[in-house]
TORZAZA-466443 format. One record per residue (C-alpha): x, y, z. Coordinates in steps of 0.05 Angstrom, whole numbers, plus 32768, in hexadecimal, padded with zeros to 4 digits. Example, Ala and Ser with C-alpha at 12.3 -4.5 7.8 and 13.67 -1.06 7.14 Angstrom:
% TORZAZA-466443
80F67FA6809C 81117FEB808F 
//
This chain:
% TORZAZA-466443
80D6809C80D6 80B0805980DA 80BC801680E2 80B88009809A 80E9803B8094 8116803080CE 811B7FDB80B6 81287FF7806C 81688024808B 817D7FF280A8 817B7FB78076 819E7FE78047 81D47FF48078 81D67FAA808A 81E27F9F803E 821B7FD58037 823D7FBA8074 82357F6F8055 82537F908017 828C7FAE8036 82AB7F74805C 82A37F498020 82D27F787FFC 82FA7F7B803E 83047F26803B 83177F347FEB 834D7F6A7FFF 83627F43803C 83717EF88011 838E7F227FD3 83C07F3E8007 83CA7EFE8025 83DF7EEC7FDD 840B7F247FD3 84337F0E8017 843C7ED48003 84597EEA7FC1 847D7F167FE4 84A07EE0800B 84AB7EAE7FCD 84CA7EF27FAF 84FA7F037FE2 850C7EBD7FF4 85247EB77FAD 854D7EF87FAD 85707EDE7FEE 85867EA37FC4 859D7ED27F90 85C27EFC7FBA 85E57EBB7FDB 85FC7EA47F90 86127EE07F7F 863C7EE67FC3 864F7EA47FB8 866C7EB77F75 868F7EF47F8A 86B87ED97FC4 86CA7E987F92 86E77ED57F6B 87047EF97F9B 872B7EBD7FB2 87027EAA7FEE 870F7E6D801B 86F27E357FF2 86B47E17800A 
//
């Protein structure tokens, strides 16, 4: 193999590489995203979840708040 060869190899697989952890950053901030969805979506539930408790011990005949 020659030089010319050997620097071609290796600009190509200095390329890929470059490639590759720009799709990495992408996937890593889309999941970053998605957690903090995820959060936004169970902190919401939670809420739910107190209402509805809430609600069901007002039926049951509770102590009052």
């Amino acid at each position: 193999m020659t030089f010319e060869e050997r620097i071609d190899a290796l600009t190509a697989r200095h390329e890929a590489l470059t490639m590759n952890l720009e799709f990495i950053g992408h996937d890593i901030e889309s999941l970053l995203k998605a957690k903090v969805q995820d959060g936004e979506n169970i902190r919401a539930l939670v809420r739910i979840a107190e209402i509805h408790e809430r609600r069901l011990t007002d039926l049951e005949g509770g102590p009052p708040r």
